[in-house]
C-alpha atoms as one frame of an Amber mdcrd trajectory, in Angstrom:
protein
 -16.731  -0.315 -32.746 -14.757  -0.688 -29.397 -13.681  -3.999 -28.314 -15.771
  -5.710 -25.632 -14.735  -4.246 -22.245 -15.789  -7.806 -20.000 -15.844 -10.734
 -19.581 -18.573 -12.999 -17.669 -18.776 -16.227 -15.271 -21.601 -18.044 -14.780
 -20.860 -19.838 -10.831 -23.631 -22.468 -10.282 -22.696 -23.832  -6.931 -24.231
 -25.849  -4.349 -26.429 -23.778  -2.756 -27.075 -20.252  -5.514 -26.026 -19.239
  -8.692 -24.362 -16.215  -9.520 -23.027 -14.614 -12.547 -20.389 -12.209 -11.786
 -18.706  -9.502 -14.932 -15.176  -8.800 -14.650 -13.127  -6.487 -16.043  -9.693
  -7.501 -17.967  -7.694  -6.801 -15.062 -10.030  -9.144 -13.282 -12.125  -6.497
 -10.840 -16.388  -6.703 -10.556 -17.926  -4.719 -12.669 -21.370  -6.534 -12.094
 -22.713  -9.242  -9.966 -26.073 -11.326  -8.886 -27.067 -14.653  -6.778 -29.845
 -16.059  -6.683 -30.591 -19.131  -4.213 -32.104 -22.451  -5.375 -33.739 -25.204
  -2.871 -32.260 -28.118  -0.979 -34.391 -30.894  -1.719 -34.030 -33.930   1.183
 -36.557 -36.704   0.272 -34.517 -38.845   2.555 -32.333 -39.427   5.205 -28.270
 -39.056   3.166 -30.656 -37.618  -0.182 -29.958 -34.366  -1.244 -31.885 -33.059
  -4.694 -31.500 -30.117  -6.754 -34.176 -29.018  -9.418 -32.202 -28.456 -12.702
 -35.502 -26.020 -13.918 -35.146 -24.355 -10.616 -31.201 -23.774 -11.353 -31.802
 -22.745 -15.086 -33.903 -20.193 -14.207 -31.762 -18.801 -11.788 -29.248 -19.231
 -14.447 -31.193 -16.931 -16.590 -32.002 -14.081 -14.395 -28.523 -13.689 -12.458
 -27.017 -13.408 -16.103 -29.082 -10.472 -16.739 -28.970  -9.167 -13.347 -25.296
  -9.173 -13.258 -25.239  -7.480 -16.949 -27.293  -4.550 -15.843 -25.170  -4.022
 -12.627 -22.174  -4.003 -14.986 -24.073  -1.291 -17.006 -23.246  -3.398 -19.770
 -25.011  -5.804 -22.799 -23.672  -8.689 -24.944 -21.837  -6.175 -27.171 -19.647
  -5.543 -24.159 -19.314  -8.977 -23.491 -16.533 -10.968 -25.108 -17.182 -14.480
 -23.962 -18.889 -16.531 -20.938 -17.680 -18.813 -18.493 -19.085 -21.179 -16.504
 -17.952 -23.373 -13.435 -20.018 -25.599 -11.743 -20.678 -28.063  -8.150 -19.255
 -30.719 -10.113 -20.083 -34.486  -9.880 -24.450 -33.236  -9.552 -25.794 -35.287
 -12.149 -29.180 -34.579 -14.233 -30.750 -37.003 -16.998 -32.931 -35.273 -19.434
 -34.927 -36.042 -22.258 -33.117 -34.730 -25.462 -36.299 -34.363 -27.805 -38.344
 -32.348 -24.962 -35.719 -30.687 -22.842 -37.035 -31.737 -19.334 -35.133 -33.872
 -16.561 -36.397 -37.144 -15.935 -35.803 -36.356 -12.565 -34.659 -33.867  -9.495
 -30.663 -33.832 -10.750 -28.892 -35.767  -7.193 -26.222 -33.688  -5.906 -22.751
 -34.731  -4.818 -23.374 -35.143  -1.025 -25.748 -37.482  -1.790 -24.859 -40.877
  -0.240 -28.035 -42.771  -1.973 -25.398 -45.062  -4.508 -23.830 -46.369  -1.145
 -24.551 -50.007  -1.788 -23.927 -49.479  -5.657 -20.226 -48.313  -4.384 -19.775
 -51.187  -2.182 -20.610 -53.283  -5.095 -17.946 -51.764  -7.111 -15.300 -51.907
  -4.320 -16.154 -55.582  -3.592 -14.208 -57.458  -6.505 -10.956 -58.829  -6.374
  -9.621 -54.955  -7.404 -11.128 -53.552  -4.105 -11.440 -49.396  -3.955  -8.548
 -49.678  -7.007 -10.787 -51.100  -9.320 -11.036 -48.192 -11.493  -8.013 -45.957
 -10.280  -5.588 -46.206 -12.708  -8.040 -45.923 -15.288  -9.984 -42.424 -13.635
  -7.573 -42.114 -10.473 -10.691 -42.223  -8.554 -11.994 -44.934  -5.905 -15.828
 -46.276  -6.561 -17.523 -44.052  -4.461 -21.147 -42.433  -3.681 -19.119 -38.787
  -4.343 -19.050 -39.178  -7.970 -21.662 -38.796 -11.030 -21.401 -42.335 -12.854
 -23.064 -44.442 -10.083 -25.584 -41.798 -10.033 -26.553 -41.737 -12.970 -27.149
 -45.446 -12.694 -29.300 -45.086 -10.185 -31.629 -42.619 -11.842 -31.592 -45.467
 -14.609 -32.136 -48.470 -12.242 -35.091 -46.269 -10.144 -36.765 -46.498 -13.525
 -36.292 -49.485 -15.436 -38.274 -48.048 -18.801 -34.923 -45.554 -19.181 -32.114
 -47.938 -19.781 -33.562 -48.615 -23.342 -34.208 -44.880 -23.762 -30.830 -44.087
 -22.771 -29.095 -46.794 -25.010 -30.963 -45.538 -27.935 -29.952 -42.187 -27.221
 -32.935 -40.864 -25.993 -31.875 -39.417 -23.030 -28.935 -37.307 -22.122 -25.939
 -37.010 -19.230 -24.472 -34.483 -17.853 -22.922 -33.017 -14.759 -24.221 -29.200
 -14.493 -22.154 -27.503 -16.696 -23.506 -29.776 -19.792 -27.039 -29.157 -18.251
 -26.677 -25.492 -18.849 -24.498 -25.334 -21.651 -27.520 -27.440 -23.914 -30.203
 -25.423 -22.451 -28.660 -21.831 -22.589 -27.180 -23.087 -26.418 -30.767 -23.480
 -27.884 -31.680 -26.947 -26.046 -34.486 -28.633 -28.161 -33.476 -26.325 -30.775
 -29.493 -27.226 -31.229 -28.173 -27.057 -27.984 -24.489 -28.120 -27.558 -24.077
 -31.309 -25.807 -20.594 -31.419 -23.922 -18.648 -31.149 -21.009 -15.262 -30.348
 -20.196 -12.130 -32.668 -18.872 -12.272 -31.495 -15.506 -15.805 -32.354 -14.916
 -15.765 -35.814 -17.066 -12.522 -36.154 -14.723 -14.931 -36.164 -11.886 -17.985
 -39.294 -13.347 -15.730 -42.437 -12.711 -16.532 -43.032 -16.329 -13.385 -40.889
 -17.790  -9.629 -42.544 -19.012  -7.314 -39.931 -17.526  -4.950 -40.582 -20.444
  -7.110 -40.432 -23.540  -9.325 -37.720 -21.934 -11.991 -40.649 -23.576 -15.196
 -42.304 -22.034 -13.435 -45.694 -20.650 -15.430 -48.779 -22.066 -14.147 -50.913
 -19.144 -15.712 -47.933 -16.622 -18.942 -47.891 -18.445 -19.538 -51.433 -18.635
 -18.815 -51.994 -15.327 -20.807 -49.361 -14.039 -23.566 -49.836 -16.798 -23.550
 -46.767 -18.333 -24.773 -46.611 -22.119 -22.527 -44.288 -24.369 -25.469 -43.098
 -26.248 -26.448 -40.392 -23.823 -23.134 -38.766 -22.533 -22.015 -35.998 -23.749
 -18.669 -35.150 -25.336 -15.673 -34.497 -23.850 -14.186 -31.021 -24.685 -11.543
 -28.912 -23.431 -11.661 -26.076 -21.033 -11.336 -23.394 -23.133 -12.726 -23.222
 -26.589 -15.979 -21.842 -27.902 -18.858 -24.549 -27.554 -21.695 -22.391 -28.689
 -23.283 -19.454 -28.707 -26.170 -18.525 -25.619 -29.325 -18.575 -27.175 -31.768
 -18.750 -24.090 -33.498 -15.544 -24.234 -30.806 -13.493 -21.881 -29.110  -9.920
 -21.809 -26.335 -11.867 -23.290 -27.721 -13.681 -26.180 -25.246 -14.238 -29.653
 -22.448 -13.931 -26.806 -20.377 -17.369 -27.239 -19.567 -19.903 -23.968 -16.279
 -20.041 -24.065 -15.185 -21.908 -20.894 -16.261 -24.638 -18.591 -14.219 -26.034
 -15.380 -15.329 -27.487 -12.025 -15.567 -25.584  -9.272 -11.895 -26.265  -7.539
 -10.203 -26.754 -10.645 -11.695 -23.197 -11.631 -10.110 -21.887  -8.281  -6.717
 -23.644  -8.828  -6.755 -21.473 -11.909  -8.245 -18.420 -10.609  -5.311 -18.749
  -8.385  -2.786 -18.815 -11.678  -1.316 -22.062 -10.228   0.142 -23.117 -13.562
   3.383 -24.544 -12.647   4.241 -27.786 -11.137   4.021 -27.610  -7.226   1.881
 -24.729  -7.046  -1.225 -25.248  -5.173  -4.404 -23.875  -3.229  -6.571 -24.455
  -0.736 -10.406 -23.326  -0.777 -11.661 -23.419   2.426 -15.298 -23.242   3.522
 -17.767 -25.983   4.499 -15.133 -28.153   4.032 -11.357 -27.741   2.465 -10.436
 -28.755  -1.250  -6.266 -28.490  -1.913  -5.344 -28.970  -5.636  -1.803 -29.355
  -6.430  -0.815 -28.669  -9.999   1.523 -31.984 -10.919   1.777 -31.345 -14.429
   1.382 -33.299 -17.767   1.322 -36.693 -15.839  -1.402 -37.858 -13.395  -0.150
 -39.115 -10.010  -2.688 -41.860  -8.739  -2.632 -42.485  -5.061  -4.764 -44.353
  -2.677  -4.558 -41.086  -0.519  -5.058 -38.447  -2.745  -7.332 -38.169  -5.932
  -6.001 -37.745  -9.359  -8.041 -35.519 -11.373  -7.722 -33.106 -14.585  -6.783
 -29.197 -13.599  -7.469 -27.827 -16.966  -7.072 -28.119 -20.845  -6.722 -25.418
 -22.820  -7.842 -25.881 -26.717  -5.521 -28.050 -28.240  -2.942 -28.352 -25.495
  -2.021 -31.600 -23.927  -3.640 -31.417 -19.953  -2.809 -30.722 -17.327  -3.243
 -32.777 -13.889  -3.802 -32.449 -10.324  -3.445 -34.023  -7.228  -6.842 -33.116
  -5.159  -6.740 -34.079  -1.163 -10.459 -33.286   0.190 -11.645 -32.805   3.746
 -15.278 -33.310   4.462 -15.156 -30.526   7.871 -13.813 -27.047   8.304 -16.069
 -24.583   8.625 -18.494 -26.802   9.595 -17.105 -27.438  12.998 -17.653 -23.310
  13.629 -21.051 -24.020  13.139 -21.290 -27.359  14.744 -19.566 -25.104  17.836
 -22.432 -22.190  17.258 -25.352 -24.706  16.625 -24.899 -27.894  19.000 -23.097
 -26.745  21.260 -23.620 -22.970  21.835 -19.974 -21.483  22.282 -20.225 -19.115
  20.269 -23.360 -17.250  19.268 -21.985 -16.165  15.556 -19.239 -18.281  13.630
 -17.663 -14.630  13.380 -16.932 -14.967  17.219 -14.918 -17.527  16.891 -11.415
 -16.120  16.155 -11.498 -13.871  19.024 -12.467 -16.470  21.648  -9.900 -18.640
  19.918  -7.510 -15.921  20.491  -8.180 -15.122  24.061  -5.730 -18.457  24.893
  -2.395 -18.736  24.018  -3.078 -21.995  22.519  -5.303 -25.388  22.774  -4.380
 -26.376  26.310  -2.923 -29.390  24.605  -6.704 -30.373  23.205  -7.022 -31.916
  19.818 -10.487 -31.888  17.941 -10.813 -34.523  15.354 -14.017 -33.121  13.613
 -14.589 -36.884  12.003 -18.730 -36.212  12.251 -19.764 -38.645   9.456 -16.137
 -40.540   8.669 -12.740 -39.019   7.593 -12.094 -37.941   3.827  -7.905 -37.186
   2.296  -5.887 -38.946   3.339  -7.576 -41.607   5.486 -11.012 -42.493   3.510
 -12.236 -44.031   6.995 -15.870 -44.174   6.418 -16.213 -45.532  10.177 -14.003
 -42.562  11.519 -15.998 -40.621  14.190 -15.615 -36.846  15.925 -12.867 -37.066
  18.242 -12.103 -34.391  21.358  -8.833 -35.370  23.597  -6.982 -33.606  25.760
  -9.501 -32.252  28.253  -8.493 -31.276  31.424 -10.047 -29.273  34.462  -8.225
 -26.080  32.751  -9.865 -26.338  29.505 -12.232 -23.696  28.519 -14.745 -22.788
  25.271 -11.330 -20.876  24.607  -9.536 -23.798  24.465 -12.093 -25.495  22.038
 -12.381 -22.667  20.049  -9.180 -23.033  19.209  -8.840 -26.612  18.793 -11.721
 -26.617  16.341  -9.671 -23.786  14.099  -6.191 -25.821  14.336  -8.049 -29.013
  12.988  -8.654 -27.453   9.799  -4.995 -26.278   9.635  -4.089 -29.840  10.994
  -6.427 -31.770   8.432  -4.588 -29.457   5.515  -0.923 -30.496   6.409  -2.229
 -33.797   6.767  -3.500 -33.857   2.958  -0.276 -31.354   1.548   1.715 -34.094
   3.383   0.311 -36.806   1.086   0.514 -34.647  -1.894   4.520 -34.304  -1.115
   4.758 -37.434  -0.677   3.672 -38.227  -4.180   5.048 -35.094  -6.184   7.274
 -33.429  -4.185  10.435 -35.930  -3.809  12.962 -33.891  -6.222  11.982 -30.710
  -3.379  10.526 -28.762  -6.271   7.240 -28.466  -4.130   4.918 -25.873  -2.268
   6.926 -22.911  -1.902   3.591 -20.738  -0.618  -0.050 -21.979   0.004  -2.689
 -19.959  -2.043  -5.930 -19.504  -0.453  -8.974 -18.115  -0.792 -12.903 -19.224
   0.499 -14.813 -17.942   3.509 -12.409 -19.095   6.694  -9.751 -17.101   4.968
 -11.422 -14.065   6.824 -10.143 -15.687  10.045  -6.141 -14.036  10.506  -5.668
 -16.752  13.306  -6.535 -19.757  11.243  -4.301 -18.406   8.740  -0.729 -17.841
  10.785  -1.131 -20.897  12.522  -1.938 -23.011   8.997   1.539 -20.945   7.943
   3.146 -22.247  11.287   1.964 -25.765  11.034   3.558 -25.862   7.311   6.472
 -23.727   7.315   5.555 -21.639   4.366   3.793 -18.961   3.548  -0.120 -18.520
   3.131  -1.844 -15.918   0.311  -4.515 -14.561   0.033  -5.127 -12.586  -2.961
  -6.968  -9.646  -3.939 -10.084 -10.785  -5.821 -11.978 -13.141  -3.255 -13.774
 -14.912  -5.953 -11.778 -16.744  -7.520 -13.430 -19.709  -8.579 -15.560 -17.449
 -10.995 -12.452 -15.404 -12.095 -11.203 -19.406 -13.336 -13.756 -19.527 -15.374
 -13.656 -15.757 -16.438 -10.272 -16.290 -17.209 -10.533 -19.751 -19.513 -13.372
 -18.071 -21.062 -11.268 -14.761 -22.464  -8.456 -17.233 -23.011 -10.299 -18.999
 -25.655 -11.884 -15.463 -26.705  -8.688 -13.533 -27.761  -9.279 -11.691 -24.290
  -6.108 -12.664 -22.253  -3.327 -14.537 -24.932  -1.921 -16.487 -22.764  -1.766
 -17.571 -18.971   1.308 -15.611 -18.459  -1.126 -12.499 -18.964  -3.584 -14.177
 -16.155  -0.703 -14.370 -14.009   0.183 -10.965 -13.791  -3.531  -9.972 -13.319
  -3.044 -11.722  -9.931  -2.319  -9.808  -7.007  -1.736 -10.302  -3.277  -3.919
  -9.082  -0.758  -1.952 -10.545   2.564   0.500 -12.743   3.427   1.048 -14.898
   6.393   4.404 -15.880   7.533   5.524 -18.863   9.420   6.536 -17.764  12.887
   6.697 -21.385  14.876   9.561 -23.456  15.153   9.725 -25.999  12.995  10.354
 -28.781  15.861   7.360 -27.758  18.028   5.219 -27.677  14.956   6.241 -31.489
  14.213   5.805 -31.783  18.196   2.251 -30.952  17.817   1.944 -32.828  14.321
   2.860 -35.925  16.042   0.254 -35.030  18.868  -2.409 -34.773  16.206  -1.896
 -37.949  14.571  -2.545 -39.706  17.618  -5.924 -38.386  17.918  -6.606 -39.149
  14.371  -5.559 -42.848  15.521  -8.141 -42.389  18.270 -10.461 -41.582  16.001
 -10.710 -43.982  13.241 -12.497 -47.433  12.798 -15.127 -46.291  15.815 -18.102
 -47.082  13.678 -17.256 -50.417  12.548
């Protein structure tokens, strides 16, 4: 018998799910989405149904399959990446959620966060343990306030009753037998991402749990990113086929990327922007950036990341197409943008609900300064594409800051996401930084991570070196500014970030 031609990555994002075959050199052979509901019960609630997403689970794997012209003899391994701090509680004897699973953008745990920030230890009350501030972003105070909404579930989850997990560990349980023998565990990344993790022992912290009030009994345990967890028993084209990798979403495109070295980084840019920098075998914590876990592969020590997020990018093009009608398609943007030499000297802070990496201003507000009687929709067309590029030096600023003193740091800027489309956006974020930006061949690379530590742990690809070379360049941007007018116009756009911050208070 031949040996199996593909491997497969199962992409459960924010808004569909997708399961996408590659090949060894990392091309399509098969893909499918399906979309899943936004569920808003409130204002600053956003829900997800985790039956809704396991189904969807289900029929994009065997969707995918038969577009590949393949089955699970063809398949050596899965892997799956997931929206990462969503949190679901289920009941382990019957297999259902206790609850819609609350997704990361919810801001519900807001006065549980300010709780946690409001001892002597402030926002660093759990950093050096997780490298994370208490915050509504991540799944720990979450899941305490599925617990605290109903009080009959902190004795079921103590007595281990009830189970944890971020999206990945949803799946992997139910798609590994569930009620039957499903596999409860979740990777580093992800745990990286619950406030409840030690970033040093790769452990559940007791000091994190017991101050967020978190019972051990129903988390799940903490694996690495590649290794087999179980096999997919869930009635799919790919049953008896193991699941062989797990990483979060941006981790998963860090490594899509091959950004294995020290320095190396990318930036995903859609909704909003995500840059990881790869720092190594030693997590940096910062008030500015968050520390996180990149990857872990079997038995190998981790490896670490700085992460610097930005709440608006491509969510100013539609703010421009929506509120304001400029534009009448966000694919209009980069030639208005383009009809002007530049911004006219106008600087958009897009600080619509508060300012994320580097600043963490929760009172931050949108910003526009500048105007004059010769500004046009041009003008602000391209204003609104320069913040994003403006917003990502700010954050790879931080990150050098931190890493990058011995100059070992950023020699090119991988990219990849949806803006990446947009050639202006991409010379002037090359301008603005003075190196190059990349954007490789195979778009989607956040389910080519996964691929990837999925056929690592499968015999597929032997090591990362072999990943690397699968990579391959599909443009390259050049920096063409001068490096004094682009610290000129740095300096410009700090001061309307300084105009920006502490309106809300």
């Amino acid at each position: 018998m031949s040996p199996p031609r593909y491997v497969a990555a199962i992409d459960q994002g924010t808004s569909s799910s997708r399961c996408i075959v590659f090949t060894r050199d990392g091309a399509i052979a098969g893909l499918a989405q399906r979309e899943h509901a936004q569920i808003h019960p409130h204002a600053g609630w956003v829900e997800h149904d985790p039956l809704e997403i396991l189904a969807n689970v289900r029929a994009v794997i065997d969707e995918a399959v038969a577009a590949a012209g393949a089955g699970a003899a063809d398949v050596a391994a899965v892997g799956i990446t997931n929206q990462r701090e969503t949190t679901v509680l289920w009941e382990r004897a019957s297999g259902e959620p206790v609850a819609n699973a609350i997704v990361w953008q919810d801001t519900r745990t807001s006065a549980l966060a300010a709780e946690l920030r409001s001892g002597e230890h402030g926002p660093d009350r759990f950093r050096a343990i997780t490298g994370l501030p208490p915050s509504t972003y991540f799944s720990g105070p979450k899941a305490r306030w599925l617990l605290d909404a109903d009080r009959s579930l902190q004795a079921r989850a103590e007595a281990g009753e009830l189970c944890f997990g971020t999206i990945d560990s949803w799946l992997i349980w139910r798609l590994t037998g569930g009620v039957r023998g499903g596999v409860h565990v979740t990777d580093a990344t992800n745990a990286s991402r619950t406030l409840l993790m030690d970033l040093h022992t790769l452990d559940w912290s007791d000091a994190c749990l017991d101050g967020i009030g978190i019972p051990r009994a129903m988390l799940p345990q903490i694996r690495s990113s590649s290794e087999v967890y179980g096999e997919l028993r869930a009635g799919t084209a790919l049953d008896g086929v193991p699941i062989a990798g797990v990483l979060g979403d941006q981790q998963a495109a860090l490594f899509g990327q091959a950004c294995f070295d020290p320095g190396e980084a990318k930036n995903t840019y859609g909704t909003g922007c995500f840059l990881l920098v790869n720092t190594g075998s030693e997590p940096h914590v910062t008030r500015e950036l968050l520390a996180t876990v990149a990857y872990r592969l079997g038995e190998q020590p981790p490896v670490y990341a700085l992460e610097g997020s930005i709440a608006v990018a491509g969510a100013a093009v539609r703010w421009l197409r929506d509120q304001l009608g400029v534009i009448e398609d966000a694919d209009e943007v980069e030639a208005l943008a383009a009809s002007v030499p530049d911004s006219g000297g106008v600087y958009f802070v897009p600080a619509f609900s508060g300012l994320f990496a580097p600043h963490w201003d929760e009172s931050a507000r949108g910003t526009i300064v500048g105007l004059t009687a010769y500004t046009t929709k041009a003008h602000l067309a391209r204003a609104t594409l320069e913040a994003t590029a403006w917003q990502t030096r700010e954050v790879i600023g931080a990150a050098r800051d931190v890493v990058g003193r011995d100059g070992a740091f950023l020699s090119e800027l991988k990219v990849d996401g949806g803006m990446t489309a947009n050639a202006l956006l991409m010379q002037f974020q090359a301008d603005v930084l003075g190196v190059p930006v990349v954007r490789p061949r195979v778009a989607e690379t956040t389910a080519l991570g996964a691929a990837y530590a999925a056929g690592l742990a499968a015999g597929v690809w032997r090591s990362t070196a072999e990943v690397r070379a699968n990579w391959r360049e599909a443009r390259r941007w050049e920096p063409r500014m001068e490096r004094e007018e682009a610290k000129r116009r740095y300096a410009r756009w700090c001061e309307a970030v300084a105009r920006s911050t502490g309106w809300a208070r």
